[in-house]
C-alpha positions in Angstrom: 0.1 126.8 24.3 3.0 124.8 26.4 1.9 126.6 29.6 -1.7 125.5 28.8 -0.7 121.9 27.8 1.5 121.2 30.6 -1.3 122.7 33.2 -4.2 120.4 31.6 -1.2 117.7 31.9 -0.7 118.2 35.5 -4.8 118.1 36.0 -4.6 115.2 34.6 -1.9 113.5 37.1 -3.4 114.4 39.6 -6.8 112.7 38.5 -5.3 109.7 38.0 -1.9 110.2 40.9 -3.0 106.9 42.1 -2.9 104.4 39.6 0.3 106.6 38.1 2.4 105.8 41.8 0.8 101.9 41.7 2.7 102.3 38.0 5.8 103.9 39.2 6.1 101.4 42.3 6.2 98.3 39.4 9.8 98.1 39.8 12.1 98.0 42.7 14.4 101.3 41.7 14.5 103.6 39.2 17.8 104.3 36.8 19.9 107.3 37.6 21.9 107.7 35.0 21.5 107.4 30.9 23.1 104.4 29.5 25.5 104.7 26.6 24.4 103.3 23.1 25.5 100.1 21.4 27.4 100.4 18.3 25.5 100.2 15.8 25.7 97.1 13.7 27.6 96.8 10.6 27.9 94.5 7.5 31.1 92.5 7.1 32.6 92.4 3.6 34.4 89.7 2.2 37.0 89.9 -0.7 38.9 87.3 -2.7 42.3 87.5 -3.6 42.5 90.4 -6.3 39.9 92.5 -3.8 36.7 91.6 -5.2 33.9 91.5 -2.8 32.2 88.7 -3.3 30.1 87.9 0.1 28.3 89.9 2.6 28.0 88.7 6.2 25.2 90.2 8.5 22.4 89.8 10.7 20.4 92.7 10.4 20.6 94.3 7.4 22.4 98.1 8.9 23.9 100.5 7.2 25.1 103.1 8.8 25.3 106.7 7.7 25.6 110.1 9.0 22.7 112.9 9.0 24.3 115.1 6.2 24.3 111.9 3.5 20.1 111.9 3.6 19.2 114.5 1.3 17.0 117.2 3.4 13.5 116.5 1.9 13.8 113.0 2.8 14.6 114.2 6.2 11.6 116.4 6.2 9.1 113.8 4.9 9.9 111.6 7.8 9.5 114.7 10.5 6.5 115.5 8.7 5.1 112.1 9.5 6.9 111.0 12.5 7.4 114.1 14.7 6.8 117.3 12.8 7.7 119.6 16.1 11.0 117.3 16.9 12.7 120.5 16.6 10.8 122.4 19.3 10.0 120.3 22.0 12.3 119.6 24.8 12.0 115.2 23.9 8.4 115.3 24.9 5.5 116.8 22.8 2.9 117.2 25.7 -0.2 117.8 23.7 0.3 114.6 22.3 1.2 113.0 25.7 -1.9 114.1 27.5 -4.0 113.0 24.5 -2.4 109.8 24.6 -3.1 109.5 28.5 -6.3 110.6 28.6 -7.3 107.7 26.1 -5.4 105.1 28.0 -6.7 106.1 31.0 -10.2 106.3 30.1 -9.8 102.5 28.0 -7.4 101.2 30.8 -4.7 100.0 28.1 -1.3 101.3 27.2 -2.3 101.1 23.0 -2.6 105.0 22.5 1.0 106.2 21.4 2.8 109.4 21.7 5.8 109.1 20.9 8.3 111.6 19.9 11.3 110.6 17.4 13.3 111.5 20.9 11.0 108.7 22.8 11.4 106.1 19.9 15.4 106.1 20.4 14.9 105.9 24.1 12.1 103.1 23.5 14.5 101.3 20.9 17.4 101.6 22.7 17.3 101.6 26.7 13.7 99.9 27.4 13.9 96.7 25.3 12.4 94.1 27.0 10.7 95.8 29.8 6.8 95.5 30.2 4.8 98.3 28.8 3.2 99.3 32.0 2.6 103.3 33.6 6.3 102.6 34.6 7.2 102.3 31.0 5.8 105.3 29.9 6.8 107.3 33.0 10.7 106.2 32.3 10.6 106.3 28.6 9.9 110.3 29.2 12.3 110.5 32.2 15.1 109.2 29.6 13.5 111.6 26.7 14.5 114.8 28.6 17.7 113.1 29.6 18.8 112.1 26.0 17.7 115.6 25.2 20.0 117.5 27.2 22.9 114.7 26.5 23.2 115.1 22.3 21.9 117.5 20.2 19.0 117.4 18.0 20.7 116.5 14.8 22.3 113.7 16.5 19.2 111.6 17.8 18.2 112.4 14.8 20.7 110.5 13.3 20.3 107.7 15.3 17.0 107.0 14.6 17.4 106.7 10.8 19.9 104.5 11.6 18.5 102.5 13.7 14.6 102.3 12.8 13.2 99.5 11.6 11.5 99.0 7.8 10.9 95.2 7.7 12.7 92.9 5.6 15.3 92.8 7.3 16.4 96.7 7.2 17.2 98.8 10.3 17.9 102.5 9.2 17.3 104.4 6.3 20.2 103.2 4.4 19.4 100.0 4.9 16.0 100.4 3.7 17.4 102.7 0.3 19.3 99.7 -0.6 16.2 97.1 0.1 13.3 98.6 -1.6 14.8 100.9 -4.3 18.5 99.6 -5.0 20.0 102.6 -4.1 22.4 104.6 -1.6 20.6 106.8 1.0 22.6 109.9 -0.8 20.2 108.9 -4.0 16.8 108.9 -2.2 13.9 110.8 -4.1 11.5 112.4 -2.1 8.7 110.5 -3.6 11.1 107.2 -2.2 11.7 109.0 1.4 8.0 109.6 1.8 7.8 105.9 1.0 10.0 104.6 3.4 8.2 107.5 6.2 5.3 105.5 5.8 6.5 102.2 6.5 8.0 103.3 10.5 4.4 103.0 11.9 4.0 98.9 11.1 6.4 97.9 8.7 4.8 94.6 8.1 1.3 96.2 7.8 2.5 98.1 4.9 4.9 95.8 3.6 5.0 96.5 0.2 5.9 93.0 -1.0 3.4 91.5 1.1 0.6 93.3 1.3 1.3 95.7 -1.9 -2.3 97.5 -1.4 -1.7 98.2 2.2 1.4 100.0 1.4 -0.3 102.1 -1.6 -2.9 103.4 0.5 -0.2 104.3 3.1 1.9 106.0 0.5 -1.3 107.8 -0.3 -1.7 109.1 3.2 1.9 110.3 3.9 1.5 111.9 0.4 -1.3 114.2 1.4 0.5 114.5 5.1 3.6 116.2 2.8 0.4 118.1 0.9 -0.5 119.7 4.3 3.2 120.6 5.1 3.0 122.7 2.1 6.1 119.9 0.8 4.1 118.7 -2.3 1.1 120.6 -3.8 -1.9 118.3 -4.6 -0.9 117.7 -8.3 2.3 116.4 -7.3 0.9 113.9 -5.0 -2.2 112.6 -7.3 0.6 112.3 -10.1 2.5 110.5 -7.8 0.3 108.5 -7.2 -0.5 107.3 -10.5 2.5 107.0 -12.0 4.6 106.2 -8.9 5.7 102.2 -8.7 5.3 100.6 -5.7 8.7 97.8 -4.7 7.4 94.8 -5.9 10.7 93.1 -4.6 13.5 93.5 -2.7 16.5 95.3 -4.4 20.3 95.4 -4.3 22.5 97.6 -5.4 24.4 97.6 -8.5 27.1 95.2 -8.2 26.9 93.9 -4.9 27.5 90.7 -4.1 24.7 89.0 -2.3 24.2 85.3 -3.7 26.2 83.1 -1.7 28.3 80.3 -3.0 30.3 77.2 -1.8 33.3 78.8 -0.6 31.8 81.8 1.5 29.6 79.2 2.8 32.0 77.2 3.9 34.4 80.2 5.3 31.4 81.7 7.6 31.1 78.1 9.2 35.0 78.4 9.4 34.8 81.6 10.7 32.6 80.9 13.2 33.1 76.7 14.1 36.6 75.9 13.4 38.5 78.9 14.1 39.2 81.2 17.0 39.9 84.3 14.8 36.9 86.5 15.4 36.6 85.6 19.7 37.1 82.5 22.3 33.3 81.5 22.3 30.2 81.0 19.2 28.5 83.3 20.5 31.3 86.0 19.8 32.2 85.3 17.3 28.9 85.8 15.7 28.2 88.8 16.7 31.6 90.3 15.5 31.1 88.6 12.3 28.1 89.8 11.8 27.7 92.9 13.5 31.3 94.2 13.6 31.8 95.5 9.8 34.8 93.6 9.2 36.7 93.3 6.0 37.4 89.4 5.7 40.2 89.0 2.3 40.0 85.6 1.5 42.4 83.1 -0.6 40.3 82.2 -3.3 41.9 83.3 -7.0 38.9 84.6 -8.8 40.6 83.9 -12.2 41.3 80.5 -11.3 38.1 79.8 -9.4 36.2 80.6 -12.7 38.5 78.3 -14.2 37.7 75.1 -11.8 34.4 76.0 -12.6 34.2 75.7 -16.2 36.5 72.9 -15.8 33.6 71.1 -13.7 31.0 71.2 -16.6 33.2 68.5 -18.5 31.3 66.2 -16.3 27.9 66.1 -18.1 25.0 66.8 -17.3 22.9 63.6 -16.0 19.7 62.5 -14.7 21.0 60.3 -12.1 22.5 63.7 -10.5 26.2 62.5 -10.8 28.6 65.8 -9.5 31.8 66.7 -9.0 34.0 68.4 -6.7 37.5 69.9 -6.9 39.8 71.8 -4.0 42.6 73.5 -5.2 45.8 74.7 -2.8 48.9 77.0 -3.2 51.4 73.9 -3.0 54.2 76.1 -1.0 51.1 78.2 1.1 48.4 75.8 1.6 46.0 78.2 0.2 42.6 78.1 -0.8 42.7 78.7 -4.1 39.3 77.2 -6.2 37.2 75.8 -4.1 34.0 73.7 -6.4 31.4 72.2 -4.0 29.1 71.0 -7.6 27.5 72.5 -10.4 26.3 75.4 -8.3 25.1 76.3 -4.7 21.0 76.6 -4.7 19.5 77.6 -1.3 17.2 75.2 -0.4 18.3 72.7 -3.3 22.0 72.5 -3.6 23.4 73.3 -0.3 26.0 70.4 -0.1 29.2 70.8 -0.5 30.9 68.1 -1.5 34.5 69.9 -1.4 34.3 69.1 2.3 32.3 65.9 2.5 34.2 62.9 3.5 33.7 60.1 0.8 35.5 57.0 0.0 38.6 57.4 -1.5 39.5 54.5 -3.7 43.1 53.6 -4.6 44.2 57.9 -4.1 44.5 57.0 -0.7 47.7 54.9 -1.8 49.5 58.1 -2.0 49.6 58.4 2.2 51.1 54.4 2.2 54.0 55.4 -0.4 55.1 58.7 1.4 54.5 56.4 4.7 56.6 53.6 3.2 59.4 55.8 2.1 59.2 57.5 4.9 60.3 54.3 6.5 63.3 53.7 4.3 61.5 51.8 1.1 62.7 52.4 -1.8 61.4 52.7 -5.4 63.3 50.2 -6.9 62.0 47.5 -3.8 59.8 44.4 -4.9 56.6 43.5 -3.5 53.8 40.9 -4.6 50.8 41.8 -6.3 49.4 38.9 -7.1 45.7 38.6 -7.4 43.6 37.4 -5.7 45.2 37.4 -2.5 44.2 36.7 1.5 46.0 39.1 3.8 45.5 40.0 8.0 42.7 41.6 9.3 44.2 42.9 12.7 41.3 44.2 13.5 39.2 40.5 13.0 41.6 37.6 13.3 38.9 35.5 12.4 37.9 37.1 9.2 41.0 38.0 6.7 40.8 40.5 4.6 40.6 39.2 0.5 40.9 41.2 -2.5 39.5 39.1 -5.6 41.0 38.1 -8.4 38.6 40.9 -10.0 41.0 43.1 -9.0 44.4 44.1 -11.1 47.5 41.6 -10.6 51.0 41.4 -11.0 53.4 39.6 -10.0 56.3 40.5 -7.7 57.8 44.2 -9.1 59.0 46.8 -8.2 57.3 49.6 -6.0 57.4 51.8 -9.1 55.8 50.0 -11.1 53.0 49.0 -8.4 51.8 52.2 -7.9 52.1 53.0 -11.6 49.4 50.4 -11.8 47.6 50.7 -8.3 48.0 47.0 -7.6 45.7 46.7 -4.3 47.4 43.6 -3.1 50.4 45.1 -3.3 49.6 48.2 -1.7 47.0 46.7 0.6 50.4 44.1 1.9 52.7 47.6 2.0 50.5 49.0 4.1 50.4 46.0 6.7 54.0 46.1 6.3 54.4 49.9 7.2 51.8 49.4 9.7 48.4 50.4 9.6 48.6 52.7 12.7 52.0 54.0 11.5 50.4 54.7 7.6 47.2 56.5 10.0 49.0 58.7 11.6 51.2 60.0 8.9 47.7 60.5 6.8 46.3 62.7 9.8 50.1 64.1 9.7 50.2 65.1 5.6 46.6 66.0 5.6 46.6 67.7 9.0 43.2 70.6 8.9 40.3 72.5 10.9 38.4 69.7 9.5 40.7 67.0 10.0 42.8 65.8 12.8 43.7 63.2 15.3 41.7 63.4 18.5 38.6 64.1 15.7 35.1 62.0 16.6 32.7 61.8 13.4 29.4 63.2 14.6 27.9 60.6 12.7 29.6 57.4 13.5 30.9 58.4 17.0 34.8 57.2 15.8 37.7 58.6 14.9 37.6 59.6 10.5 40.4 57.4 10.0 40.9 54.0 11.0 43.5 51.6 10.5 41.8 49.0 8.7 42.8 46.5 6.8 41.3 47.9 3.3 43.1 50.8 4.0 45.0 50.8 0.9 41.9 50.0 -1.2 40.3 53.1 0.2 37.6 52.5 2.9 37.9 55.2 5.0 36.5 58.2 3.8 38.2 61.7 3.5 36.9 64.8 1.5 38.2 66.7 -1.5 39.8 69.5 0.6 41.6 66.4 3.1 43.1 64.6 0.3 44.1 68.3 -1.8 45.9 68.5 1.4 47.9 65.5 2.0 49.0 66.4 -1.7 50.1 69.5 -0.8 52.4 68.2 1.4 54.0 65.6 -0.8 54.3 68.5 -3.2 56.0 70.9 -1.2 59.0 69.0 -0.1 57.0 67.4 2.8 56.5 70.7 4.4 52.8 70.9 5.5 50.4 74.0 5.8 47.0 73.4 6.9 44.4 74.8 4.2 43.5 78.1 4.8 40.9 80.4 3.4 41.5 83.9 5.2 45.0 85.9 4.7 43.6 88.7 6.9 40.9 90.3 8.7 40.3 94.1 9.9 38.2 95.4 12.0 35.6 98.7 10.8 38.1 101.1 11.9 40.7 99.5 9.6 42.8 98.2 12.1 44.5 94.8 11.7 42.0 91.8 14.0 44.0 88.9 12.1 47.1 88.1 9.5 47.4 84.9 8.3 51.4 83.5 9.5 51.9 79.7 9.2 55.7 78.5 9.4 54.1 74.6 8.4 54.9 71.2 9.7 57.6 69.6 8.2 55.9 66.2 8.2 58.3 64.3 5.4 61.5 64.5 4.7 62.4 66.8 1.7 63.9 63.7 0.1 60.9 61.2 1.3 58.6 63.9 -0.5 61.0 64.4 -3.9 61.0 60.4 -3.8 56.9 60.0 -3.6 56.8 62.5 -6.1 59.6 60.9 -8.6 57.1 57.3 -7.6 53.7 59.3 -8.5 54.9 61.4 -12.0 54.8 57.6 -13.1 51.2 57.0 -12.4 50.8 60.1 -15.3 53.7 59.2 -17.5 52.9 55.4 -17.6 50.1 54.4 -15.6 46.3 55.0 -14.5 46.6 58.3 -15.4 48.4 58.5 -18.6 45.4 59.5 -20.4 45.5 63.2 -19.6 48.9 64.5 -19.1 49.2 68.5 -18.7 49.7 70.3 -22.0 53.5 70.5 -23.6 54.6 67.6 -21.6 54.3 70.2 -17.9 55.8 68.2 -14.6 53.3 66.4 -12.6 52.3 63.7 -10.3 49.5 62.3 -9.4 47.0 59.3 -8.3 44.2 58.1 -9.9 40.7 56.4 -7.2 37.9 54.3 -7.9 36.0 53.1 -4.9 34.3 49.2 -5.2 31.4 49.4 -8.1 33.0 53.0 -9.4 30.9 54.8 -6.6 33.2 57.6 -6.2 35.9 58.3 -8.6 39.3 60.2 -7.5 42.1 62.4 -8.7 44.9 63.9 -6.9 47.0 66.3 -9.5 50.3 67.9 -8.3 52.4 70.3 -9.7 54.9 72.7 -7.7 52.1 75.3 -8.0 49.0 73.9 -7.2 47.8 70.6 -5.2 44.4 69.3 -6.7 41.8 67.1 -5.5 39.0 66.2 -8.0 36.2 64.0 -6.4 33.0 62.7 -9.3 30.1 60.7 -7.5 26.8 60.9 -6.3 25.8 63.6 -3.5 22.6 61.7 -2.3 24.7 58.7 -1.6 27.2 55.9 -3.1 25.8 55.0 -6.5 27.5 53.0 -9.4 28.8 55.2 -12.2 28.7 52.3 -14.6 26.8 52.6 -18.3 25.3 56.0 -17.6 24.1 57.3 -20.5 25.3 60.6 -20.5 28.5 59.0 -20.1 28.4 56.0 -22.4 28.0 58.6 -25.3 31.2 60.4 -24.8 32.7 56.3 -24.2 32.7 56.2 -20.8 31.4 53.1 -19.4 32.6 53.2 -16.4 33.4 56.5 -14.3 37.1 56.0 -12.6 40.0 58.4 -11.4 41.4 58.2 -14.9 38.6 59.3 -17.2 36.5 62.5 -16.0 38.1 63.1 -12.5 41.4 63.3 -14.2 40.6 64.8 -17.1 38.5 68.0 -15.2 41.9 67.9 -13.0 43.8 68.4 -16.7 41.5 71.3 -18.1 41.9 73.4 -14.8 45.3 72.9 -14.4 46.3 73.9 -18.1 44.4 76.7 -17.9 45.6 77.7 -14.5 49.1 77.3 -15.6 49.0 78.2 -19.5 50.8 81.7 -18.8 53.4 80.1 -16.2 56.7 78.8 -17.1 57.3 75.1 -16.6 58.1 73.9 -13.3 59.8 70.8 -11.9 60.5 69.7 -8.4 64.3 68.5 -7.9 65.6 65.4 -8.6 65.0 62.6 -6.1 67.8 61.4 -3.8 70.0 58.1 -5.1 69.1 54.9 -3.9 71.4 54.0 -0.9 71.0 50.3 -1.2 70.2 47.6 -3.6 66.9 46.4 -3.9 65.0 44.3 -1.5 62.7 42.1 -1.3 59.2 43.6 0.9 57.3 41.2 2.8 54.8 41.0 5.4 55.7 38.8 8.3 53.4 36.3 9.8 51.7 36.0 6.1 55.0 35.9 3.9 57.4 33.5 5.5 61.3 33.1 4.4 63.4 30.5 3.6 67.3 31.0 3.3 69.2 30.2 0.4 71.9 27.3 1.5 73.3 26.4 -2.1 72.3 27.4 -5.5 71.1 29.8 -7.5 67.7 32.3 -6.7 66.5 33.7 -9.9 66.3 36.9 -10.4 63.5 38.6 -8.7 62.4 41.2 -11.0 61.9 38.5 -13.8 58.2 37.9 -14.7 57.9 34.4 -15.5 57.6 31.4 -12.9 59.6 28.4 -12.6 59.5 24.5 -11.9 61.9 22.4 -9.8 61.5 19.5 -7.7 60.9 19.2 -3.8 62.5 16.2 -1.8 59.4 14.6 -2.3 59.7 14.4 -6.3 56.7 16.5 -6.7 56.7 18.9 -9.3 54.8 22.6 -8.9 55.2 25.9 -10.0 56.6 28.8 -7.6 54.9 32.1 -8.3 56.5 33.6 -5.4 59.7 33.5 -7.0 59.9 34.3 -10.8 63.0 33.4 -13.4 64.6 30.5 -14.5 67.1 28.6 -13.1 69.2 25.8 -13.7 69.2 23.7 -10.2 66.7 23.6 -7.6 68.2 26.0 -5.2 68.0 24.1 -1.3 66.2 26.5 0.9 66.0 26.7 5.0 63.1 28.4 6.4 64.1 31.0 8.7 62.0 33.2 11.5 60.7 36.1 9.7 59.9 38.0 12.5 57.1 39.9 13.6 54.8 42.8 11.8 55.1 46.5 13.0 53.2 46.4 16.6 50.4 49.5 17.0 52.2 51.2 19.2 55.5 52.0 16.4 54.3 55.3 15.1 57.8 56.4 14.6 57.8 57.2 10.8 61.6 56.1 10.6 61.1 52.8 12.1 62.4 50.7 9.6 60.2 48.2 8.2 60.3 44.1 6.9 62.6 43.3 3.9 65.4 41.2 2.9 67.8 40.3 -0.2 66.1 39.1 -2.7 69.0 37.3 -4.0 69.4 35.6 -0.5 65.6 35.0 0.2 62.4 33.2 -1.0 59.7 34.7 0.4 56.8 32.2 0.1 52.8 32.5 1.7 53.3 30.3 5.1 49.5 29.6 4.8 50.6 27.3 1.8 54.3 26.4 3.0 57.6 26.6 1.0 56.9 26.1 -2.7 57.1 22.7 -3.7 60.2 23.6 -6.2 62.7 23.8 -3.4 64.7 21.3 -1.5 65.1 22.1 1.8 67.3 21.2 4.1 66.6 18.8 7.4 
């Protein structure tokens, strides 16, 4: 019967030699050699901290497998329908080819098939993309007997099942177990591998989710194809029919992880935007992420991510669509431990994560001034004014100073402690003038230092660097996201040793082989001291000020700072402990809408959303639970003070005057005094606070100069004097009418 077939195939050529040599002429040269296969694609698996897999990463849905996992009567169902005499031709079947010929000839189209499993692997594998012409054909067979004599038959075998297509995303068989029936290819029934047999000729034609009739009538004819192979008897297949479901949907199975979330969202654009982990270009480092079967183990605490998560829900459910955020890092690692974009990610409805979008940050940017302002030798104990409302610089618009209302909080001149306590902005919004706004800049892009963050950085979406030295710096108008401001915490809270955020620990490649391990010695951006000092300054904001609300349970060390942006549009807290750094973030994702007499809110008496009430208080429920089985923690003391106090000032808006003779009073008093000028007039000083008995005679001196741009030197020192020496007085309004000064 070969003899016969390969004689009628030969009559046949030479019939139609012509147009066959006008088909083999279509290209310039013919290959001489068989290429080798590409790897075959595999899944990349991602784990969290304790080894749970919780995302998979792939483009094509490919499992692959090896011949002696498919149970045999799956195997034969799909030679019975695919290529029942693979095991006896030589890669060609030549009945069918001369069939196949003969129509094409006589239509003049290439539509008739013939294909051997042998030529599918050769079609799929070496002749993608080239036009189906007579040359196609001709070299498709050419590469048949050459694949032939190159592996065995079990072994293109194999590769076909792993590498045919069943729609819906699955290539191979195994890939196709797990999409229609929720199973491993070890599990497959026959009734199931008959299934899948059917679906190789058009998988979208019989696509059973689709076009569930299609597929039935399909099933029905590969059914009485296994009939004629003597596989199934007749009974078999008509009860098969009847009782046999059809996939209504696609499956998973048991236990996998398929359902993506914020954080493995936000580590496959890390993986393949902000890191050069997996290759040097995009385009590598998508294809080894998503073709190269790695194992990606992650940072993320499962235990503690639930936590965060239930945490979150004490924000209450609203109509206006109010959310939060929270980031949580390892203090002494910088890593990723709970990462809560909002209430839950939705494809298609809740995508944003607002873990890593930039918002305002209210008054929790005031922790970046102090550590800037220690940095540069203030103290604690040092006295500035806070005295609302009050006019300051605008460096970057002479014309148009910068004022903070007397809507805001006041007090009078006190000590640093006791400002930040309170988050007085004219105090803080004057310290950071004093500092220097470029200065306080850099040491934010320094503390908070990330992928997402950094100096050099343009914002896509404004064309200008993400911070900017402005004059409402302090007050909070540059925006920075939940996973920024976690970080600059971190930094404070390990001793001013600074490790970017991380989410990956290490990845290895599908032959278990190590691709990456995670090694950061950190930045030491503050001085141990500077950062014990902050810390000592920000425990205060829990112990005594905005945030005294919701200490941690049992009395547990912590620091902290509380945020509320203008009209309580976004509402901050930054918790710290030695064990975890913690930015919670409460807003509106859609934009900056006022959190003020919500109704959801109003009934558990919140009027008004700021870093104290829910931000702080979801920052409280995560950490105690985080924490509840640890011991208590405390950083170590601060350094001693290594001068008295002085007196803070910002030069060119606060001038001084010299004491000549008298008494000063004392400037950590609270009260205000009245004396009498040369002139006889009689006014009250608020600039200088106490009681005293004379009017002390004054001499104004040059104050100097602020910080230029340039100074970036976070030692530099910065403007202050004795405030038992000095007055320091606004120069817009001249020395206080109290004092007699000298000619």
């Amino acid at each position: 019967m070969v003899i016969a077939g390969a004689l009628l195939l030969a009559g046949v050529t030479v019939a139609i030699a012509p147009r066959l040599w006008s088909a083999a002429n279509a290209h310039e040269q013919s290959p001489t050699t068989l290429p080798g296969f590409e790897p075959l694609a595999q899944r990349s698996y991602v784990y969290d901290r304790a080894g749970g897999e919780i995302a998979v990463f792939e483009k094509e849905n490919v499992q692959p497998f090896t011949l002696a996992q498919v149970p045999a009567d799956v195997v034969k169902a799909v030679l019975a329908v695919e290529d029942k005499e693979f095991y006896s031709h030589a890669g060609v079947n030549v009945r069918s080819l001369v069939r196949a010929t003969l129509s094409n000839f006589s239509s003049g189209s290439n539509r008739q098939g013939a294909s051997t499993i042998t030529q599918q692997v050769v079609k799929n594998e070496f002749l993608a993309g080239l036009p189906r012409d007579g040359r196609y054909k001709m070299l498709q067979v050419h590469y048949a007997l050459m694949l032939e004599k190159s592996l065995t038959k079990d072994q293109i075998l194999e590769r076909y099942l792993n590498t045919i297509f069943f729609g819906n995303n699955a290539y191979g068989l195994a890939a196709a177990a797990e999409t229609y029936f929720g199973e491993p290819v070890e599990q497959l029934t026959l009734a199931q591998g008959a299934f899948l047999a059917g679906l190789i000729r058009s998988p979208s034609g019989y696509d059973p989710i689709r076009k569930p009739e299609r597929a039935r009538a399909r099933f029905e004819q590969v059914l009485s194809r296994l009939v004629d192979e003597t596989m199934i008897d007749a009974a078999e297949r008509d009860r098969l029919l009847a009782e046999w479901p059809i996939p209504e949907r696609v499956q998973s199975l048991p236990g996998r992880v398929t359902t993506p979330t914020y954080f493995t969202e936000a580590l496959q654009d890390y993986l393949l935007n902000r890191t050069d982990i997996l290759g040097k270009d995009e385009q590598e480092r998508r294809s080894t992420l998503l073709r190269g079967g790695l194992k990606i183990y992650t940072t993320i605490d499962p235990v503690l991510q639930v936590m965060g998560e239930l945490a979150n829900t004490a924000l209450p459910v609203n109509a206006q669509g109010f959310d939060s955020a929270m980031v949580s890092l390892d203090t002494t690692s910088g890593a990723v431990r709970v990462m809560v974009g909002g209430r839950g990610f939705k494809r298609n409805v809740s995508e944003v994560n607002m873990a890593l979008v930039p918002r305002q940050t209210g008054s929790s940017i005031k922790l970046f001034v102090l550590a800037a302002a220690i940095q540069a030798g203030v103290q604690p104990n040092d006295v500035i004014d806070g005295t609302a409302p009050c006019t300051l610089p605008n460096p970057a618009n002479p014309t148009q100073p910068f004022v903070i209302t007397d809507k805001a909080a006041s007090r009078p001149v006190s000590t640093l402690a006791v400002m930040t306590a309170a988050s007085i902005n004219c105090a803080y919004s004057r310290l950071a003038q004093i500092v220097g706004l470029h200065r306080v800049v850099d040491t934010t892009y320094r503390m908070a230092h990330s992928p997402y963050l950094y100096q050099g950085q343009t914002r896509k979406d404004r064309g200008a660097a993400p911070i900017q030295p402005f004059a409402s710096f302090a007050t909070g108008a540059n925006e920075m996201s939940p996973l920024d401001m976690a970080s600059g915490g971190q930094t404070i809270a390990n001793q001013g040793l600074h490790h970017d955020p991380y989410f990956v620990e290490r990845v290895e490649r599908s032959d278990g082989s190590q691709l990456f391990t995670h090694s950061d010695p950190g930045v030491q951006v503050l001085d141990p001291g500077v950062a014990l000092t902050t810390i000592s300054v920000l425990k205060g904001v829990i112990t005594s000020g905005t945030g005294r609300k919701y200490p941690l349970a049992g009395g547990r060390p912590a620091a902290g700072k509380t945020g509320t942006q203008d009209d309580n549009t976004n509402s901050w807290f930054v918790g710290l402990t030695p064990e975890l750094s913690t930015a919670v973030w409460v807003g509106n994702p859609n934009g900056y809408v006022p959190m003020v007499n919500v109704p959801e809110f109003v009934a558990e008496g919140v009027r008004l959303v700021q870093g104290g009430t829910y931000p702080e208080k979801i920052w409280k429920i995560y950490t105690d639970a985080a924490l509840a089985s640890g011991p208590f923690q405390d950083w170590l003391p601060p350094p001693a003070n290594l001068r008295p106090a002085a007196r803070l000032y910002l030069p060119g808006s606060e001038c001084l005057a010299v004491l000549i003779s008298g008494t000063l009073p004392d400037p950590n008093a609270s009260t205000s005094i009245t004396t009498t000028s040369t002139t006889g007039a009689a006014n009250t000083a608020t600039s200088v606070a106490g009681t005293v008995p004379a009017p002390p005679v004054l001499q104004p001196v040059d104050g100097g100069t602020t910080i230029a741009p340039d100074v970036l030197d976070p030692n530099a020192p910065v403007p202050t004097v004795d405030a038992k020496e000095f007055v320091v007085y606004d120069c817009a309004n001249g020395i206080p009418g109290a004092t007699t000064i000298t000619p």
